[in-house]
C-alpha positions, 0 to 999 in steps of 0.5 A: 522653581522657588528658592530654598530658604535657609535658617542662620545655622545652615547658611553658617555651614554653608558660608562656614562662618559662625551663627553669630557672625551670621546674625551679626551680618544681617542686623548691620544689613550687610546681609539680606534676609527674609523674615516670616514673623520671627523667623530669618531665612536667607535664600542663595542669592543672599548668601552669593550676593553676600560673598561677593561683597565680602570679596570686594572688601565692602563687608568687614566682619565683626571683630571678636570681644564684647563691650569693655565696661569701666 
């Protein structure tokens, strides 16, 4: 059976994280992805492999706030 590929709205919901804590995971590789082109999909595996790290205190996650400018 082939695995059920996720885009970053449904792997947001399942994690219940935001989209945005979603695509900043994967940029910094904490989160691993497939991409078809431009697309980014995350399978299962990813997002458990992705809990457990979290649980393990290996992921910190992105604070909040943008870039301050002088």
């Amino acid at each position: 059976m082939e695995p059920v590929l996720l885009n970053t709205a449904q792997a947001a919901a399942r994690l219940g994280l935001t989209e945005y804590q979603i695509q900043s995971a994967y940029r910094s590789k904490a989160l691993p992805c497939r991409r078809i082109g431009r697309l980014v999909r995350f399978t299962q595996d990813d997002l458990d492999a992705f809990v457990e790290r979290a649980k393990t205190g290996e992921y910190q996650p992105p604070r909040r706030g943008g870039r301050r400018t002088a």
